[in-house]
C-alpha positions as CSV (number, residue, x, y, z in Angstrom):
1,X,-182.0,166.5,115.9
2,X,-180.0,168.6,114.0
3,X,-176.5,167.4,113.0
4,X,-173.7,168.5,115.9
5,X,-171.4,170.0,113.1
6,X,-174.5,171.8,111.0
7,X,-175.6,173.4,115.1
8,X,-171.8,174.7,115.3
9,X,-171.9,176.5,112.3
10,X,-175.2,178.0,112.7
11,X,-174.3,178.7,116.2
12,X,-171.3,180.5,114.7
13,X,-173.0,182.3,112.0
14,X,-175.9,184.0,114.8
15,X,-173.3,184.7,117.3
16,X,-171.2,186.7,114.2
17,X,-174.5,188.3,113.0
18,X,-175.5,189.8,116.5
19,X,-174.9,193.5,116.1
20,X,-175.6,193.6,112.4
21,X,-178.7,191.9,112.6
22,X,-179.8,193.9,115.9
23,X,-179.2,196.9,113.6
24,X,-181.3,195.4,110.8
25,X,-184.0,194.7,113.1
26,X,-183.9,198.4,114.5
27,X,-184.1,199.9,111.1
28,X,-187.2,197.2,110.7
29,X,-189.1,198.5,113.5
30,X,-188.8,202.2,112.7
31,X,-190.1,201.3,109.2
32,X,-193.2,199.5,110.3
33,X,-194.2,202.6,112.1
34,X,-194.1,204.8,109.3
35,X,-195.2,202.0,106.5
36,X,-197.5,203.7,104.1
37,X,-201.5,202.1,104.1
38,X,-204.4,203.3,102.7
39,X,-205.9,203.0,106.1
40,X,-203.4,205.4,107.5
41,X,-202.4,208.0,105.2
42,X,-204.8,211.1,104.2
43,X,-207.7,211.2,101.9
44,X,-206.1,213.2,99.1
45,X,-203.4,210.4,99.4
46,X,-205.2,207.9,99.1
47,X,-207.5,208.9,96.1
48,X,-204.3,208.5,94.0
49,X,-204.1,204.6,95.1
50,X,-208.2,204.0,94.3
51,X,-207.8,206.0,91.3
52,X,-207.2,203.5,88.5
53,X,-208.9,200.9,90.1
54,X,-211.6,199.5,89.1
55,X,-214.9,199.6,91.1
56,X,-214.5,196.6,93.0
57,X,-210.9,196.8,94.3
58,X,-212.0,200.4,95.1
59,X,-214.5,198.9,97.5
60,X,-212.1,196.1,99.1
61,X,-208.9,198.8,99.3
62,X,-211.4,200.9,101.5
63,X,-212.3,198.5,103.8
64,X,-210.1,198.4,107.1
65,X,-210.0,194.9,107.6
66,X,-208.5,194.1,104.3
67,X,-205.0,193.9,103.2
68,X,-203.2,195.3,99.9
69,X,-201.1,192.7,98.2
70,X,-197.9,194.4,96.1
71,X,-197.3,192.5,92.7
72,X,-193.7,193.2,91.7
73,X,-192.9,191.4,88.0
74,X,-190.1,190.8,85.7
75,X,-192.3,190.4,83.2
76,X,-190.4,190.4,79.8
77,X,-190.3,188.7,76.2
78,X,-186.7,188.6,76.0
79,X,-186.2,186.8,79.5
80,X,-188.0,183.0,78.0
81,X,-188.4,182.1,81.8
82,X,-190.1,185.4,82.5
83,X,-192.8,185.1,79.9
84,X,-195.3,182.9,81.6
85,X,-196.1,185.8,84.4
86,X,-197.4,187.9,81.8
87,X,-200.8,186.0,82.7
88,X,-200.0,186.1,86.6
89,X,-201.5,189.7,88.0
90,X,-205.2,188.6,87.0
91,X,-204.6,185.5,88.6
92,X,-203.4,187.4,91.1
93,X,-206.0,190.3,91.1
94,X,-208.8,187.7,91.3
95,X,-207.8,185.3,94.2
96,X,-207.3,187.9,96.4
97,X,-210.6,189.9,95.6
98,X,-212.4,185.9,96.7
99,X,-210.4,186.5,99.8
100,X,-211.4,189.4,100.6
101,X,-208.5,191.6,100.0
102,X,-206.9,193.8,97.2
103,X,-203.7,193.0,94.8
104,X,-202.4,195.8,92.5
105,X,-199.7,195.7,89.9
106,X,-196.6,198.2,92.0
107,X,-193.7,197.9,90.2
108,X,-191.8,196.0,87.7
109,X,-188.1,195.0,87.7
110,X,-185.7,195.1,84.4
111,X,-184.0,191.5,83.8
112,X,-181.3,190.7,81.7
113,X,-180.9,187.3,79.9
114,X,-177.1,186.8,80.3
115,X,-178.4,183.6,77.5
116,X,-178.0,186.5,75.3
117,X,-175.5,189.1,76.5
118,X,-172.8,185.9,76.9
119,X,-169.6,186.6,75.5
120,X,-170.7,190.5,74.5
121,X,-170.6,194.1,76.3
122,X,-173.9,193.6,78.0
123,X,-172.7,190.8,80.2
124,X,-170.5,193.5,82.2
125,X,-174.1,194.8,83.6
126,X,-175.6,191.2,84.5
127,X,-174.1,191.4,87.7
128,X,-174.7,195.2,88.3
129,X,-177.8,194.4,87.2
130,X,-179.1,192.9,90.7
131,X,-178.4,196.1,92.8
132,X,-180.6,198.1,89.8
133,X,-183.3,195.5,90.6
134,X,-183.0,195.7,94.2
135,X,-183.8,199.1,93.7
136,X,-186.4,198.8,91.5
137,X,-188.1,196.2,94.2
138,X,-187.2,198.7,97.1
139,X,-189.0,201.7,96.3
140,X,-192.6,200.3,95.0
141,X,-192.4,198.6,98.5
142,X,-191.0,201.9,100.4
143,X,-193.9,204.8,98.3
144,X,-197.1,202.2,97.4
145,X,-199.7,201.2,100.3
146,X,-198.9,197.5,100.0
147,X,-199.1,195.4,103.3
148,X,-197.4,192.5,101.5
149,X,-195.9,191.3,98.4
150,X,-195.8,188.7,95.8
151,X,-192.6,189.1,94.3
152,X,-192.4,187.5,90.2
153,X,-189.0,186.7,89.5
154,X,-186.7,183.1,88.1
155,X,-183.9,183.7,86.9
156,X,-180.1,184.5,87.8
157,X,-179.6,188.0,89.2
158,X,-183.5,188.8,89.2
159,X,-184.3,186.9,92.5
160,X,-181.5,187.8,94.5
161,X,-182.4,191.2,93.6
162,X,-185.9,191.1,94.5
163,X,-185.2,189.1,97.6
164,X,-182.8,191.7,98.3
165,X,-184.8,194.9,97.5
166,X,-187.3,192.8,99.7
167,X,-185.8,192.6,102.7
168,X,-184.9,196.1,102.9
169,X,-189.0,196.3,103.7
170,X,-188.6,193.0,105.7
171,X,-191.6,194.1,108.2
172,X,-193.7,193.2,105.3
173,X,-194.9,189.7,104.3
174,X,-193.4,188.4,101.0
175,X,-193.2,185.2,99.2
176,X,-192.3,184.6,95.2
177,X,-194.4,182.7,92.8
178,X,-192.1,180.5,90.2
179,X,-192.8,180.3,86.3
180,X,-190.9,176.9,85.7
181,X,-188.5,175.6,83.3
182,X,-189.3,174.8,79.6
183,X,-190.4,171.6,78.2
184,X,-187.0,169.2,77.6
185,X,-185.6,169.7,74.0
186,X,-182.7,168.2,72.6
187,X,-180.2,166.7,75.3
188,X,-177.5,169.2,76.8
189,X,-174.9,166.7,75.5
190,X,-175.8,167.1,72.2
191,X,-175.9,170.8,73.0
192,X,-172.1,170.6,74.0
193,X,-171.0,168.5,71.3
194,X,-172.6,170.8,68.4
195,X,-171.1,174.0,70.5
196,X,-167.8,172.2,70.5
197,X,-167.8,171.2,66.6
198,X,-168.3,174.3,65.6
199,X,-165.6,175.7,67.4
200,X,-163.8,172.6,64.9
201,X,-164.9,173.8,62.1
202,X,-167.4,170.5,61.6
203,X,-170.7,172.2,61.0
204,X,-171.8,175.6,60.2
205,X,-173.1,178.7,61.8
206,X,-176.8,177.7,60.7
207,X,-176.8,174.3,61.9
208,X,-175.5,175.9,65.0
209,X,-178.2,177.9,65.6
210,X,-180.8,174.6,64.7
211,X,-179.3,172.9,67.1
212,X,-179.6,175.9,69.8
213,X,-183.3,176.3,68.7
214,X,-183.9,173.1,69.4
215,X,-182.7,172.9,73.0
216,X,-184.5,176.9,74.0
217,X,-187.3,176.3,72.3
218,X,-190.1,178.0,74.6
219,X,-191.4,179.7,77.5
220,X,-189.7,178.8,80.9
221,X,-186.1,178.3,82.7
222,X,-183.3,176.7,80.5
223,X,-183.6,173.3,81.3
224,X,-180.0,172.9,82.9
225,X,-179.0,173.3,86.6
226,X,-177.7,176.8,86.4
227,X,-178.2,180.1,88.6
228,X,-182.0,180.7,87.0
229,X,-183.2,177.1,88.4
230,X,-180.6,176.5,91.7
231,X,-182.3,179.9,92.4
232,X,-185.8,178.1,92.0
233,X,-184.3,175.5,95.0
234,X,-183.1,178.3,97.2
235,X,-186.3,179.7,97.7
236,X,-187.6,176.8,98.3
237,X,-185.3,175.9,101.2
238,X,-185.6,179.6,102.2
239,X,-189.0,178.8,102.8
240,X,-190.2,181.3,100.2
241,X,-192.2,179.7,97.7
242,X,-194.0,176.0,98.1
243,X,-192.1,172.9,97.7
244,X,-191.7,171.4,94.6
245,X,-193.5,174.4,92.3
246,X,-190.5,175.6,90.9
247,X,-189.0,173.0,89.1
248,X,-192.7,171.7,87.8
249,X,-192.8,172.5,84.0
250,X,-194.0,176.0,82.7
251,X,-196.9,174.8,80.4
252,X,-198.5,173.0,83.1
253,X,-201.5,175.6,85.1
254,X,-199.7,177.0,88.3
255,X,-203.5,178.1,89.4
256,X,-203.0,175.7,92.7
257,X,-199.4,177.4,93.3
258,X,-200.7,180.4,92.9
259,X,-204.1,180.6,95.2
260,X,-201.4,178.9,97.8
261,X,-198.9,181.3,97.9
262,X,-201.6,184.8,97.7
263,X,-204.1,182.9,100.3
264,X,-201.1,182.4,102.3
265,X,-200.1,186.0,102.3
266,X,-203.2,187.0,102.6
267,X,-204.0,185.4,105.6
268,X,-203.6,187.3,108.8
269,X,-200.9,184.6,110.1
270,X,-198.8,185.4,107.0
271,X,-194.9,185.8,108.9
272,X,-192.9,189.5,108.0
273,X,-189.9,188.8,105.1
274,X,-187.1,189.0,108.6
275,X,-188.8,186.3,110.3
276,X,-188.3,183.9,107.0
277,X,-184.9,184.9,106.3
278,X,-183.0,183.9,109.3
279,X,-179.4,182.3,110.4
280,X,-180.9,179.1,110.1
281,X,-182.9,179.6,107.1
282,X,-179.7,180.8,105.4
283,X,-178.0,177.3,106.6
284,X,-180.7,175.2,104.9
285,X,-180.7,177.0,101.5
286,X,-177.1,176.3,101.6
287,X,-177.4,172.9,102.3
288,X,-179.9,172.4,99.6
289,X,-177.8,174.1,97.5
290,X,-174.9,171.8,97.8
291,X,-176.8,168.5,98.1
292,X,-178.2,169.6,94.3
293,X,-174.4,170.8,92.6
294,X,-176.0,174.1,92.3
295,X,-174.9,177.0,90.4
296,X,-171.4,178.9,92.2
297,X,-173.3,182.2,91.4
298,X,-174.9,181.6,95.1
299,X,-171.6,182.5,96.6
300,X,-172.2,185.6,95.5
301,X,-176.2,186.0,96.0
302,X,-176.4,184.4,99.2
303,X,-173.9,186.2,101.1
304,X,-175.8,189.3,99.7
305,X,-179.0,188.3,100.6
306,X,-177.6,187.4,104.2
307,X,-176.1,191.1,104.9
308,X,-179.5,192.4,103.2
309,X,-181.0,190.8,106.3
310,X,-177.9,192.0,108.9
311,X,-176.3,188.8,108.7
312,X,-172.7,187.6,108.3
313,X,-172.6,184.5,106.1
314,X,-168.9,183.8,104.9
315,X,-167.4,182.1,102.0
316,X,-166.2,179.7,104.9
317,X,-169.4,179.1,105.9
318,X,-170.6,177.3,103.0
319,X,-166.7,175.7,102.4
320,X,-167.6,174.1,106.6
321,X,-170.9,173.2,104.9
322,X,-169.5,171.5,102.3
323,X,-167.9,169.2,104.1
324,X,-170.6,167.8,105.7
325,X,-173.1,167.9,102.6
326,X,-172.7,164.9,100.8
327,X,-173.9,165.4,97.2
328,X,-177.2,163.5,96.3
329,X,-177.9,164.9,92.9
330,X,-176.8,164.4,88.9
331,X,-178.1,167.5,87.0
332,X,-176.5,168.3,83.7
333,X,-173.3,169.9,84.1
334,X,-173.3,167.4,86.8
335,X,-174.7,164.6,85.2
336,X,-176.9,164.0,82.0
337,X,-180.1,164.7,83.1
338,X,-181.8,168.0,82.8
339,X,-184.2,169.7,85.5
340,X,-187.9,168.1,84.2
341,X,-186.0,164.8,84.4
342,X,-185.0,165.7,87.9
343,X,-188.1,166.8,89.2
344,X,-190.1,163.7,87.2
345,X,-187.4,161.5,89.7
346,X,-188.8,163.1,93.3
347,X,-187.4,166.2,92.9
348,X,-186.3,169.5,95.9
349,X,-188.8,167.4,98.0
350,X,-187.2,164.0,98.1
351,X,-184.2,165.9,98.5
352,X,-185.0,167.8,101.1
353,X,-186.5,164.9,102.7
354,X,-183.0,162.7,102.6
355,X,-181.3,165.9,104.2
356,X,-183.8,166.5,106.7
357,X,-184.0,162.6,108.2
358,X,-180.0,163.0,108.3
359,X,-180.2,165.6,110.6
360,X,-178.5,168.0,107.5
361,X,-181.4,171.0,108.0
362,X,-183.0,173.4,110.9
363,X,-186.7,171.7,111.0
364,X,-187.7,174.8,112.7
365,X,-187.1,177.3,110.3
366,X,-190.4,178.9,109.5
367,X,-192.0,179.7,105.6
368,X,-193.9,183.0,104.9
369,X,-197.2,181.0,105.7
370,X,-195.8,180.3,109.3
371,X,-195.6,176.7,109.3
372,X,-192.1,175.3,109.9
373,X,-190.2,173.9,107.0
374,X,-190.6,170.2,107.7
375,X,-194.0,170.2,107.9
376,X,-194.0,171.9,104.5
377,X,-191.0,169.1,103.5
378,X,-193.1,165.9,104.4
379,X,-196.2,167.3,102.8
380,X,-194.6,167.5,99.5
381,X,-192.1,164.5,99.7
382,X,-192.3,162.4,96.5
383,X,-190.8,159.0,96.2
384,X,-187.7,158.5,94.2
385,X,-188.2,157.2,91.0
386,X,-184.4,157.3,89.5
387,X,-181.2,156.6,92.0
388,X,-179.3,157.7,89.0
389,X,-180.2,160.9,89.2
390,X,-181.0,161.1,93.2
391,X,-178.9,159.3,95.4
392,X,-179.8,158.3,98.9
393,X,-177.3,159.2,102.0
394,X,-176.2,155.9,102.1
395,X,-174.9,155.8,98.8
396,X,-174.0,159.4,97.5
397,X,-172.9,160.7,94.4
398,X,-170.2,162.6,96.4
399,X,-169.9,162.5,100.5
400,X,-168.9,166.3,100.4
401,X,-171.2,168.7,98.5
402,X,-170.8,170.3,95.0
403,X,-168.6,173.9,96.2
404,X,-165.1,173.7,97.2
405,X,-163.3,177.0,98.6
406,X,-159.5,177.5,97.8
407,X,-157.0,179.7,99.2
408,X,-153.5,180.0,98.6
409,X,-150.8,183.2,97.5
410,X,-153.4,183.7,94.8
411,X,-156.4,184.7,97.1
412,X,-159.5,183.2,97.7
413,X,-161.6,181.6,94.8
414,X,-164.5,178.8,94.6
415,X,-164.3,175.9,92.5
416,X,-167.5,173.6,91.5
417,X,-166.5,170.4,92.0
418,X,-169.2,168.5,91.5
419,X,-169.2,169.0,87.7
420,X,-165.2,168.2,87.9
421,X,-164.2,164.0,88.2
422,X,-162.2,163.9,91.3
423,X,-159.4,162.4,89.1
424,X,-159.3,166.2,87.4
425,X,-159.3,168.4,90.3
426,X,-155.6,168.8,90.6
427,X,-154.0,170.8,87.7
428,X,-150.3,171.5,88.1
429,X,-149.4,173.6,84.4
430,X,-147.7,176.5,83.2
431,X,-150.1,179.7,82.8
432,X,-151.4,181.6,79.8
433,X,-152.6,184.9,80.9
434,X,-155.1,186.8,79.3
435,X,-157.2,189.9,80.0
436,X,-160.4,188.6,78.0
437,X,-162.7,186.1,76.4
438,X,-161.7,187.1,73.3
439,X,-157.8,187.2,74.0
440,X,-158.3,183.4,74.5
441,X,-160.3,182.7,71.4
442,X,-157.8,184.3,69.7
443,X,-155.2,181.9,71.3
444,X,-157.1,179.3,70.4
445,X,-157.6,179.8,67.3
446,X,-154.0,180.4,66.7
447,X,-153.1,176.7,68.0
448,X,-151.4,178.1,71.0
449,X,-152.9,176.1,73.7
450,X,-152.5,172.7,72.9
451,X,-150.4,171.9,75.9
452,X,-150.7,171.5,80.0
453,X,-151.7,175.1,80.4
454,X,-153.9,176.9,83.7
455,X,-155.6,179.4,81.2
456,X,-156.0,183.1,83.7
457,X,-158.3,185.5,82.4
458,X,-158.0,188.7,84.8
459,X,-159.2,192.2,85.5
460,X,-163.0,190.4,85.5
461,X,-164.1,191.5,88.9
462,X,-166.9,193.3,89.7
463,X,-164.9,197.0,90.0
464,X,-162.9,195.7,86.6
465,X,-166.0,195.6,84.7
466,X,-168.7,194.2,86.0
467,X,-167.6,190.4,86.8
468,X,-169.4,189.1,83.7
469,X,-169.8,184.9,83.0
470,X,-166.9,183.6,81.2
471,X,-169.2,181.0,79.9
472,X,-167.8,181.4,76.1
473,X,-164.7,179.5,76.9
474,X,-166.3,176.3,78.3
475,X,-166.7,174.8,74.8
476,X,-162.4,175.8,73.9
477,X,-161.3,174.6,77.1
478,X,-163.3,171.1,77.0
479,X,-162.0,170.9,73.6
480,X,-158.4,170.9,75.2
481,X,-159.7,168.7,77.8
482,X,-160.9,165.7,75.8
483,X,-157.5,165.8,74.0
484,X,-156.0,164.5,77.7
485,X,-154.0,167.4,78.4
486,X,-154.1,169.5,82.2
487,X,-156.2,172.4,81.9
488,X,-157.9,174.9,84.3
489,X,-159.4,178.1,84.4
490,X,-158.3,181.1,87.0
491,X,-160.2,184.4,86.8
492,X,-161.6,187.1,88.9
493,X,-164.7,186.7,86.8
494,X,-167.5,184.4,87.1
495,X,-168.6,181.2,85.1
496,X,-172.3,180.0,87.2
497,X,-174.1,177.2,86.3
498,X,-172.2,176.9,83.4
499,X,-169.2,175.1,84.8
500,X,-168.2,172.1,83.7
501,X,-166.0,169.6,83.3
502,X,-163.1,171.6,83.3
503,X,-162.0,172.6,86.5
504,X,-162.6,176.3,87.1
505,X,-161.3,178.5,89.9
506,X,-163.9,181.9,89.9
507,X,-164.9,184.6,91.6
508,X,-161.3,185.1,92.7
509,X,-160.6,187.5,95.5
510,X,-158.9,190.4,95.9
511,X,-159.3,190.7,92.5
512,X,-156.5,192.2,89.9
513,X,-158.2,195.6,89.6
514,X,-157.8,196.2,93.4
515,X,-154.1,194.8,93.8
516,X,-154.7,191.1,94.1
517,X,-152.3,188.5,93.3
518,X,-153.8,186.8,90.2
519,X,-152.8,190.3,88.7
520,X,-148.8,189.3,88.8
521,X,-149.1,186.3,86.8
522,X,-146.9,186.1,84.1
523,X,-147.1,183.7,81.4
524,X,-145.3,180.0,82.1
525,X,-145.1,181.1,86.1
526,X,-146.1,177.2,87.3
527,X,-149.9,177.4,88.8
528,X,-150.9,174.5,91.3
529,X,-154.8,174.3,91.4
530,X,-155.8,171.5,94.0
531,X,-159.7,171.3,94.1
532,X,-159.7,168.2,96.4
533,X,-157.5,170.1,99.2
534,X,-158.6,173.3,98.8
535,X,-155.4,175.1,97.1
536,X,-154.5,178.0,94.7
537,X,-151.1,178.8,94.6
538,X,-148.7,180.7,91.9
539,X,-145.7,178.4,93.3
540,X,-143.4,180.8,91.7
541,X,-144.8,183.6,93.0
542,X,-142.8,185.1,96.2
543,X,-145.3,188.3,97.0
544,X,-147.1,187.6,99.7
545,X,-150.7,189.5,99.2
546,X,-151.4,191.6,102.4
547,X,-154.7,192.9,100.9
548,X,-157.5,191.4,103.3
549,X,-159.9,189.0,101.6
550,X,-163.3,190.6,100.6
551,X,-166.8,188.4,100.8
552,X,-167.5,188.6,97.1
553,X,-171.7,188.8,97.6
554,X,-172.1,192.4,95.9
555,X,-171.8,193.7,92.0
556,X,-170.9,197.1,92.9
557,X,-170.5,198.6,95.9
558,X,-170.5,202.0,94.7
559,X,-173.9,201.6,93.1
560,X,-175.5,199.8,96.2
561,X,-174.1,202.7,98.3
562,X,-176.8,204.7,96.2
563,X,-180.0,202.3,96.9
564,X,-178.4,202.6,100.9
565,X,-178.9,206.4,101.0
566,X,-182.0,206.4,98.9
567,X,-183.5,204.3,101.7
568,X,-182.4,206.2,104.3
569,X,-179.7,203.7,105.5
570,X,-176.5,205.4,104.9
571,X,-174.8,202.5,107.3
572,X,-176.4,199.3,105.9
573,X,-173.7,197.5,105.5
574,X,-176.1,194.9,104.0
575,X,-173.6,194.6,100.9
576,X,-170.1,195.6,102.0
């Protein structure tokens, strides 16, 4: 039985999403009788599918009882949790031929590693970057003869994209095949602590870059609990990709996660992408997501994914969720210990398991393969091995989950409080405002912020430029932090897995480009951040903003309106 105030919200969230998702559905129907097949279209069309095949797909693509699987990859060298799938299409290719059935390489997806845009130009096209790959996932799926897909994709704005460009074909059957994180280098403590000496001036740029070496150090996810692996856990909960696979390390053979994910497409009970992605498959990703401290970039993506699928999930949504979630995970920046760690302790599955016996998620929902998510849940569950690291309901971390919404003459803005002690979630300072990263360093630098001080960094929004991480100033503001003084971060921008200690208000809404408050700051105006009862106020500050609050789950609006007409939708709505 589900839990009385989880049913309300749902029941909240599908009575909302009635017209938009009737719409969806619509647009879903008319697509499916005009889908392109090999079976369908004419012969002079079809000889440009078979004609780079080899023989023997040739054969199975021709046969009308067998299905065409789409492969969709973000293959890259540049993206370390990408480079694994370079070996997947064979894999691929060859499990489906034993089946029976076809796979062919359709499309592939760019991916940016904001590990190496942070703090530079590049970062103001991570965000953007999802509606490019949405696109990219869109039209393989819209012009190639694929019946399903298999969808390659980890980390941070690449999944959402996918998932996104996905749904917008969500008549087809589509599921995601994970990569896994890297092998565990050096801790992220001593990570933070060589970052943070540098900034003092104790070690070098050389021993810096050791010291980074030896915590990325291969193929697979960053072993931290940012967007790349809470994205891992989403689809997961979503139902998308088998329990437990994503958080299992990248050296080890994923030849049994693969054959179960393809056979399960593959087979003619294999559910369409709309009947995964539902109201109360939404609910449980967001559950899970909060019951882990997961990254605050999934206020953005999974409102985003939810329109992409006609459905209305609010910022309020997941703060009502919040309350209810108590948190049952420690991964670093929540606690010390890193995602291998987390998974070698029971892992998604034990959570999932705690959540589901408390009544927390939908046991209904349904996976790609049709069965319902707690059969899939108690077929994976793994004993815990390490109550430090996973809790149990009875004794939680946290009894409220790791994302706190706050609202105040400021606007609308999440705060991760499950990386913040509850002792440091109210900061009452003067601000220093600042229209960039490197504004601050430069403050810094200049011994100007050794004091109380709510440090604002505005015009970072997504029509500013981009809404790019923050993630540079982590290291500077803990540095302020561990000398006892009040300090907080207020921005427009965004800051993902990366948050830490210091309490952080981001994603703040309307943002300064488009005449929200945070833009009439002015320096030593007296800023009350209260992360335990949900504030943001500039108690100075006598304009009242009039400007409507906007759900924050797109990068550019302008640039989605482009994949909406290229797909024939010119009233979406799926990101607006």
């Amino acid at each position: 039985m589900c839990n009385k105030l989880l049913a309300k919200i749902t029941e909240n969230l599908e009575q909302r999403s009635i017209s938009s998702r009737t719409q969806y559905l619509s647009r879903l129907k008319n697509l499916k009788e005009n889908q392109l097949s090999t079976h369908s279209i004419e012969p002079s069309n079809a000889a440009h599918v078979f004609a780079a095949l080899d023989k023997q797909r040739r054969t199975i693509i021709r046969q009308k009882s067998s299905y065409t699987l789409g492969i969709i990859s973000s293959y890259n060298e540049v993206v370390s949790a990408h480079a694994p799938y370079r070996h997947y299409p064979e894999k691929i290719k060859s499990i489906s031929a034993k089946l029976g059935h076809s796979a062919i390489f359709v499309g592939g997806v760019p991916a940016i590693c904001d590990g190496v845009v942070q703090g530079y130009q590049g970062m103001e096209l991570s965000l953007m970057s999802r509606d490019v790959i949405a696109m990219a996932t869109a039209i393989p799926l819209s012009c190639a003869t694929a019946d399903r897909a298999v969808l390659l994709g980890t980390c941070d704005k690449i999944v959402p994209g996918m998932l996104i460009g996905a749904l917008s074909r969500g008549h087809i059957p589509s599921a995601f095949l994970p990569a896994g994180p890297m092998s565990t280098g050096i801790s992220n403590a001593e990570k933070s602590k060589a970052r943070q000496d540098f900034h003092r001036g104790e070690i070098d740029l050389e021993q810096l870059t050791d010291t980074e070496c030896k915590c990325y150090h291969s193929e697979g996810t960053c072993t931290f609990y940012g967007t790349a692996n809470t994205n891992q856990v989403m689809l997961e909960a979503l139902g998308l990709q088998p329990i437990d696979s994503g958080l299992s390390k990248a050296c080890m053979d994923k030849s049994s996660v693969i054959n179960e994910v393809v056979s399960g497409l593959l087979d003619n009970t294999a559910l369409p992408l709309y009947q995964v992605i539902t109201e109360k498959s939404l609910i449980n990703a967001c559950v899970v997501w909060l019951a882990t401290g997961g990254s605050t970039n999934h206020t953005l993506h999974l409102v985003a994914i939810a329109r992409a699928a006609g459905i209305d999930l609010r910022w309020e949504d997941i703060d009502q969720l919040s309350d209810i979630v108590p948190l049952l995970a420690k991964i670093y920046p929540n606690g010390p210990a890193d995602v291998n760690q987390f998974h070698d302790a029971g892992g998604v599955s034990a959570i999932m398991a705690e959540l589901l016996s408390a009544g927390l998620l939908h046991p209904d929902a349904l996976c790609f393969n049709n069965q319902p998510i707690s059969k899939q849940i108690l077929t994976a569950e793994r004993k815990v091995s390490d109550r430090a690291i996973i809790a149990d309901l009875e004794h939680p971390f946290s009894p409220s989950g790791g994302i706190k919404l706050l609202q105040g003459n400021l606007g609308q803005g999440i705060m991760k409080v499950s990386a913040v002690s509850e002792a440091k979630r109210i900061v009452k300072a003067p601000a220093r405002v600042f229209e960039s990263q490197l504004a601050v360093h430069q403050a810094f630098q200049n011994d100007e912020l050794w004091q109380d001080v709510v440090v604002v960094v505005k015009n970072q929004g997504p029509t500013a430029n981009g809404m790019p991480e923050l993630h540079k100033l982590i290291p500077l503001l803990g540095i302020i932090y561990d000398k006892g003084y009040q300090v907080a971060l207020v921005t427009d921008g965004r800051l993902s897995g990366a948050s830490g200690k210091v309490p952080a208000v981001v994603h703040i809404t309307p943002e300064a480009k488009k005449g929200g408050s945070i833009d009439l700051i002015k320096d030593g105006q007296i800023i009350e951040v209260d992360g335990i009862h949900g504030i943001l106020n500039d108690i100075e500050l006598t304009y009242t903003n009039e400007i409507a609050y906007e759900p924050q789950g797109w990068a550019s609006k302008d640039l989605f309106d482009g994949l909406r007409l290229a797909l024939g939708h010119p009233n979406n709505g799926a990101m607006s």
